[in-house]
C-alpha positions in Angstrom: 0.0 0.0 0.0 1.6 3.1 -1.0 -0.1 6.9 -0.2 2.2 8.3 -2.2 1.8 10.3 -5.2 3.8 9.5 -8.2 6.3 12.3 -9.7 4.4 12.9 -12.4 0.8 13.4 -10.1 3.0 16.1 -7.9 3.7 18.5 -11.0 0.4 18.3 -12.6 -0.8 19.7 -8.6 2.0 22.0 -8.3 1.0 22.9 -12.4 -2.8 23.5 -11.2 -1.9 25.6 -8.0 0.6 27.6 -9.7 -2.1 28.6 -12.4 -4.7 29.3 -10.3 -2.5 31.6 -8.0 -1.1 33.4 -11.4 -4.2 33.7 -12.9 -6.8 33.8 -10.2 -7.3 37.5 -10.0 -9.3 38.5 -6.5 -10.6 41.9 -8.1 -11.1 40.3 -11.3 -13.1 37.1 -9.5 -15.6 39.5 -7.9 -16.6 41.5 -10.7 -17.2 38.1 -12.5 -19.1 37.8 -9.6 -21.5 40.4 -9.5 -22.4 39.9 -13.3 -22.7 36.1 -12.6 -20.7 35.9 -15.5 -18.6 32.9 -16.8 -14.5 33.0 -16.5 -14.2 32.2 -20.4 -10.8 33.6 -21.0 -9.3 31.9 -17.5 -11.2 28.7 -18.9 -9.5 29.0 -22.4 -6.3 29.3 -20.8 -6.9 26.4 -19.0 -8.0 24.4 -21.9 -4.6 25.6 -23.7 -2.3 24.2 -21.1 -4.4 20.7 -21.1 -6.5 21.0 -17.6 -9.3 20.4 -19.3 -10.2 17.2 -20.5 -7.0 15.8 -18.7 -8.3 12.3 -18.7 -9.0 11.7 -22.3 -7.4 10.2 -24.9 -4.9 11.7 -26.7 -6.5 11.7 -29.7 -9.2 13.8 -28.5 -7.3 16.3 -27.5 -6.9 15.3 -23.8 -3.5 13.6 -22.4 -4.6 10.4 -21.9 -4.1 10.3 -17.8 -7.2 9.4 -15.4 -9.8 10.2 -12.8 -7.4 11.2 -10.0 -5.2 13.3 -11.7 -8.3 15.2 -13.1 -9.8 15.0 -9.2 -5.9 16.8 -8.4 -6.4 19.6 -10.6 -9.9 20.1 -9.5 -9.1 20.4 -6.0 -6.2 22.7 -6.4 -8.5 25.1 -8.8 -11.4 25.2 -6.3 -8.8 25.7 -3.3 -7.3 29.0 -5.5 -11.0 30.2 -5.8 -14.1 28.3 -4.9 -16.2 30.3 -7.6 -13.6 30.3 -10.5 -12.5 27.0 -9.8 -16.1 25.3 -9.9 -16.9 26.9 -13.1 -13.1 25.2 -14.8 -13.7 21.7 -13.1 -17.6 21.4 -14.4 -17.1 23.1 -18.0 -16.8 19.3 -19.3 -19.7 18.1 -17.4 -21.3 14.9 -18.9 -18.7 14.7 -21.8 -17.2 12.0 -19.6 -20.9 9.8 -20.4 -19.4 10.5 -24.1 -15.6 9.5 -23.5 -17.2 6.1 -21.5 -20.1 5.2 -24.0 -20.3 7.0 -27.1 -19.8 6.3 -30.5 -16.3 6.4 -31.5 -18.0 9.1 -34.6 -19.0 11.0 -31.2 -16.1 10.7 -29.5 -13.9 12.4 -32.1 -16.5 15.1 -33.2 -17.3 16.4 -29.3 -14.7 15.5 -27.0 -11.5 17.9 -28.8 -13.9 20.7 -29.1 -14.4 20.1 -25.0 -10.9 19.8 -24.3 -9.8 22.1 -26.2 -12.1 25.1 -24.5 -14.1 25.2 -27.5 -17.5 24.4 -26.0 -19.0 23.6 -22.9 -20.8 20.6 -22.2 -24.1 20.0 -19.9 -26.1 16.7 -18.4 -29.7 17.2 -18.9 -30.6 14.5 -16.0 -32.6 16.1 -13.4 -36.3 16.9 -14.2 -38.7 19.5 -12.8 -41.1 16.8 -11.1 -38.6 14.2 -10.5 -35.8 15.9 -8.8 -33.7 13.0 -7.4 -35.4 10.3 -8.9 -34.1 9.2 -12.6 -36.2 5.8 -12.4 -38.3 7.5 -15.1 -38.3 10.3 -17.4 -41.1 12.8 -18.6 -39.1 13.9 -21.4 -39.7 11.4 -24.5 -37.6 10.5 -27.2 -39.5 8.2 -30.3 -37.8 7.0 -33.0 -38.8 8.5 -36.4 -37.2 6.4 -39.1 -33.5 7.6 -38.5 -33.8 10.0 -36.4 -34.8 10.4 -32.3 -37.8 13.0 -31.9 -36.9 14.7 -28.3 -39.6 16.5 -25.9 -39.3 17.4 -22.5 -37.5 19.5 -19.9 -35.1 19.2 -17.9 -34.4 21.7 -14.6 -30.9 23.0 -12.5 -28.6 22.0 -15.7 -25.1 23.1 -15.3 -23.5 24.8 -18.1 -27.2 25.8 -19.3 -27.7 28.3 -22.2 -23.9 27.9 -22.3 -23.4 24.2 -23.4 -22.8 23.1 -26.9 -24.4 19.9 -26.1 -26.2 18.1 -23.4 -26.3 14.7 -22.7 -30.5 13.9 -22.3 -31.8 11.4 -20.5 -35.2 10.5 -22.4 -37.7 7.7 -21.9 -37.3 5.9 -25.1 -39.8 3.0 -23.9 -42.5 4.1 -21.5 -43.8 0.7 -21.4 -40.9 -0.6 -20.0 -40.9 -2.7 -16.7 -39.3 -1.6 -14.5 -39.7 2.0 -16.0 -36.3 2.5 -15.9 -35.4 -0.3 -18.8 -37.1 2.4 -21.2 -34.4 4.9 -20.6 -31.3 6.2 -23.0 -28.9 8.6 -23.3 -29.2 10.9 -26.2 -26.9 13.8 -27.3 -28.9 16.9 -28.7 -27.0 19.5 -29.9 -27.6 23.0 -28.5 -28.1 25.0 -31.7 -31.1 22.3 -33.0 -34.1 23.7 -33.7 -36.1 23.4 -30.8 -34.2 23.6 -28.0 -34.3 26.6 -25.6 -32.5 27.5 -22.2 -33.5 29.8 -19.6 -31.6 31.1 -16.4 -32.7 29.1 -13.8 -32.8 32.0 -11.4 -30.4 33.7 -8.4 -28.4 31.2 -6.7 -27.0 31.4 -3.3 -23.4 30.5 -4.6 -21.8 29.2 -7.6 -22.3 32.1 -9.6 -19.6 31.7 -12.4 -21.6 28.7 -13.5 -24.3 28.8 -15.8 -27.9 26.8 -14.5 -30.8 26.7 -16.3 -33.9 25.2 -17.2 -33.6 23.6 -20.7 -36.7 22.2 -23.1 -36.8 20.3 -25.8 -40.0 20.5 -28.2 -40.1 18.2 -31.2 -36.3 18.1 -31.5 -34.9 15.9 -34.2 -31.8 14.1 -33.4 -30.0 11.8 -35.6 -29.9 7.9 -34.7 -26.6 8.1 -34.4 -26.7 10.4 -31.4 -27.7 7.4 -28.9 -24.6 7.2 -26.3 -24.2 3.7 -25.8 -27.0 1.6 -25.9 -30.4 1.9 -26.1 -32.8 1.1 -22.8 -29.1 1.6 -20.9 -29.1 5.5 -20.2 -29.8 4.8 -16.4 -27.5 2.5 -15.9 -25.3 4.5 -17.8 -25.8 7.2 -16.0 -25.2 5.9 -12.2 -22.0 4.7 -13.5 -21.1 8.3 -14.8 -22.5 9.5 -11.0 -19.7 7.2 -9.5 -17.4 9.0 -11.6 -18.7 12.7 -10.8 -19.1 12.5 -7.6 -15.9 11.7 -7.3 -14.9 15.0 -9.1 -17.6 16.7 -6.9 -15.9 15.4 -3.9 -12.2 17.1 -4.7 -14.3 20.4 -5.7 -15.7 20.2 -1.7 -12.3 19.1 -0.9 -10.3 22.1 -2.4 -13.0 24.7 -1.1 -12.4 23.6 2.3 -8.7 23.4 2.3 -9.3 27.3 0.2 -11.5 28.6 3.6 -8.8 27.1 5.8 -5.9 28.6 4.1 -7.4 32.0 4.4 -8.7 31.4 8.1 -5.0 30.2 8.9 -3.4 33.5 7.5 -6.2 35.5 9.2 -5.4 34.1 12.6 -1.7 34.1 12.1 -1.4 38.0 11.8 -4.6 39.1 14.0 -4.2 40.6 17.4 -6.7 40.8 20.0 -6.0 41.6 23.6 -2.6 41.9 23.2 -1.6 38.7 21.0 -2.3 36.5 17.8 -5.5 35.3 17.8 -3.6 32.2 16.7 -2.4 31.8 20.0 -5.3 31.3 21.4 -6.4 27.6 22.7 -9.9 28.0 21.6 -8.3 29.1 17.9 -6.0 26.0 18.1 -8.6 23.9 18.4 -10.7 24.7 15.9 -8.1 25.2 13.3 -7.3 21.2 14.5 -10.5 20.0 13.9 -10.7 21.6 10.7 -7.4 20.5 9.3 -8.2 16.8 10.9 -11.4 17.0 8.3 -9.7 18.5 4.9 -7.1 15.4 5.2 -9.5 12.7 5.9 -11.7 14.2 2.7 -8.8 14.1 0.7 -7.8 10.5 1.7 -11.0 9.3 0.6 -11.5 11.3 -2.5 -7.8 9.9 -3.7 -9.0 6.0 -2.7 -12.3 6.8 -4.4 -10.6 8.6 -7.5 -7.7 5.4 -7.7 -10.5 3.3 -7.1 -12.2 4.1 -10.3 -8.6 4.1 -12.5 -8.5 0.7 -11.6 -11.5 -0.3 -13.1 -13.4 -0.9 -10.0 -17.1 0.8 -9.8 -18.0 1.1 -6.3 -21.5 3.6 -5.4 -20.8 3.0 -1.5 -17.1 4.3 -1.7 -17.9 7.3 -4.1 -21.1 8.4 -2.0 -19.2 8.2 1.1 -16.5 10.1 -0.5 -18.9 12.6 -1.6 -21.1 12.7 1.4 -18.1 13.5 3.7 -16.4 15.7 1.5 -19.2 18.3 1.0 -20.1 17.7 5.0 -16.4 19.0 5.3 -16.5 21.9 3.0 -19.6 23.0 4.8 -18.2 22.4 8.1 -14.8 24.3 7.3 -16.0 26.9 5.0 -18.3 28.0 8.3 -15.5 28.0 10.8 -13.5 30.2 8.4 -15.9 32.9 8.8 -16.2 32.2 12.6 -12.4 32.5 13.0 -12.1 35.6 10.9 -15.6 36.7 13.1 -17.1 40.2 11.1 -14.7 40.5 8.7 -15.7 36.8 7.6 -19.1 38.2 6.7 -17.7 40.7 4.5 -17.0 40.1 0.3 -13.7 41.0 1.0 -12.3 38.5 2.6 -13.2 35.9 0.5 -14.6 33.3 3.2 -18.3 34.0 3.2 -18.3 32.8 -0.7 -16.5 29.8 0.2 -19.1 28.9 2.0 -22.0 29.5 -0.2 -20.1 28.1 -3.0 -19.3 24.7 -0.4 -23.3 24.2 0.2 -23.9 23.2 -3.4 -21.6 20.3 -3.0 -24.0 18.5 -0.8 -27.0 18.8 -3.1 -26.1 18.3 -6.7 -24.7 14.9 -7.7 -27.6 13.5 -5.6 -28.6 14.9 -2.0 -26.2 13.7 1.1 -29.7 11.6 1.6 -29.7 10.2 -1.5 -25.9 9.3 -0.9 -27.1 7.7 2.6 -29.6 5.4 0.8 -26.8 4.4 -1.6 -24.5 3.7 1.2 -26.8 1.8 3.4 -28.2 -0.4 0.8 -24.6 -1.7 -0.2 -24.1 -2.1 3.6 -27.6 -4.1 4.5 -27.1 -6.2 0.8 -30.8 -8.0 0.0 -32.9 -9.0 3.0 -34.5 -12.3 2.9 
């Protein structure tokens, strides 16, 4: 058993902090801020030096490497900036159900234009009267010689409005028992006739990322736009879940060791009654427990993310990964602004956005309760 990181793992870190602490601007981030307003010139720059997309193939553009070096470069963007980072890490959201399904004619035709900062890329799972539960879809997609007509909508989609393409989950046979054995995964191009986005609304944090409400009516897809196979887009898509919850999991885990970092400098140069506030036992203690959390997160994320780069798909490890990471973000991000006490509350200091950037992290990927399910269910196996 070796904890270790290979040479290769530690520069591709050091690569990702070093960019996000040269081009991670603080004015710059919170006037992107305020206009809720994508980092596209930070994520083409990204996308030039191979960030994005890190885990595909070559010949699409990416540089061939896997799940945790991608899961390193996400935690070390989100610990730079929570807001700019999270908007870089989830600009190729979905495209991973592509790389792992799709067509090899897909694969070349969508996945370089991804990598290479081209376009943006959404998953159009969740729906507006389903939520949490993909066992069966609303949205409808029937085969019309050779083409896929698409109708539906589809609610809280990242990249939204923004995507070139969104991976839809449609029910393709709704009389399929159990439902869910009617479901597939189509990719409908943005610019087809027929589909429309709309902002979603104000959000309480992640407000460099695009989320909206997207409809399909009578959109004609080609045939050959079926990822993988038809009937398989749920199962399909709780094996992509293992995979991004993994990468939701190192965006928690960099936002909390972000807070920290900027509670620890607070403390370190803060005098109250005479002395550091850092010297303070009560200070001590809480900065313990907080760093005690960011490294048992990261422990897990790393097993999860080598885990899956060994072929091994494992829902309890990934939602408990997941689950504990974003309870630690939360956690951390919250004792940030304790420790920094008014000033915490303030734009300024960076901490109170940490924290409503964290929140999301326990929500999207399925709900810390839908992660409990997953995890008890493994644990308790079929009951006789």
């Amino acid at each position: 058993m070796d904890f270790e990181l290979s040479r290769s793992q530690k520069e591709i870190k050091k690569a990702a902090k070093d960019f996000a602490k040269g081009e991670f601007d603080k004015e710059l981030i919170l006037e992107l801020v305020k206009k809720h307003e994508f980092p596209k010139k930070i994520w083409k720059k990204a996308a030039d030096l191979g960030f994005i997309g890190i885990q595909f193939p070559e010949e699409y553009s990416g540089q061939g490497l896997g799940v945790l070096e991608n899961i390193l470069v996400a935690e070390e963007f989100c610990s730079g900036d929570s807001s700019i980072g999270s908007a870089l890490i989830l600009s190729s959201f979905a495209s991973e159900c592509i790389l792992r399904f799709g067509s090899n004619e897909l694969k070349e035709k969508f996945l370089p234009l991804v990598a290479e900062g081209k376009m943006l890329s959404g998953g159009a799972f969740t729906e507006p009267n389903h939520g949490s539960d993909i066992t069966f879809m609303d949205t409808t997609a029937v085969k019309d010689s050779d083409e896929w007509v698409v109708n539906g909508a589809k609610t809280f989609i990242t990249n939204g409005g923004h995507a070139g393409f969104y991976t839809v989950l449609c029910q393709t046979d709704p009389d399929a028992v159990p439902t869910y054995k009617g479901i597939s995964m189509i990719l409908v191009e943005a610019e087809q006739e027929g589909v429309a986005a709309m902002d979603a609304g104000e959000k309480m944090g992640i407000h460099l990322v695009p989320t909206a409400e997207v409809t399909f009516k009578d959109v004609r897809v080609p045939s050959s736009h079926l990822i993988g196979k038809e009937g398989r887009g749920f199962y399909q898509a709780l094996e992509f879940f293992d995979e991004s919850r993994i990468l939701i999991a190192a965006q928690a885990l960099g936002i909390a060791q972000g807070a920290f970092d900027r509670a620890l400098a607070y403390v370190k140069q803060r005098e109250q009654f005479g002395k550091k506030i850092a010297q303070f036992q009560v200070t001590q203690h809480k900065l313990a427990d907080m760093a005690t959390k960011i490294e048992l997160a990261r422990l897990i994320t790393y097993k999860a993310a080598w885990n899956f780069d060994q072929g091994r798909i494992d829902p309890k490890l990934t939602s408990m990964t997941k689950m504990f990471a974003a309870r630690t973000a939360v956690e951390v991000a919250d004792e940030a602004i304790q420790l920094l006490g008014g000033y915490g509350y303030m734009a300024d200091y960076e901490v109170e956005r940490f924290y409503r950037d964290a929140k999301i992290t326990e929500i999207y990927e399925g709900t810390k309760e839908i992660q409990k399910n997953t995890i008890a269910s493994a644990i308790i196996g079929k009951l006789k």
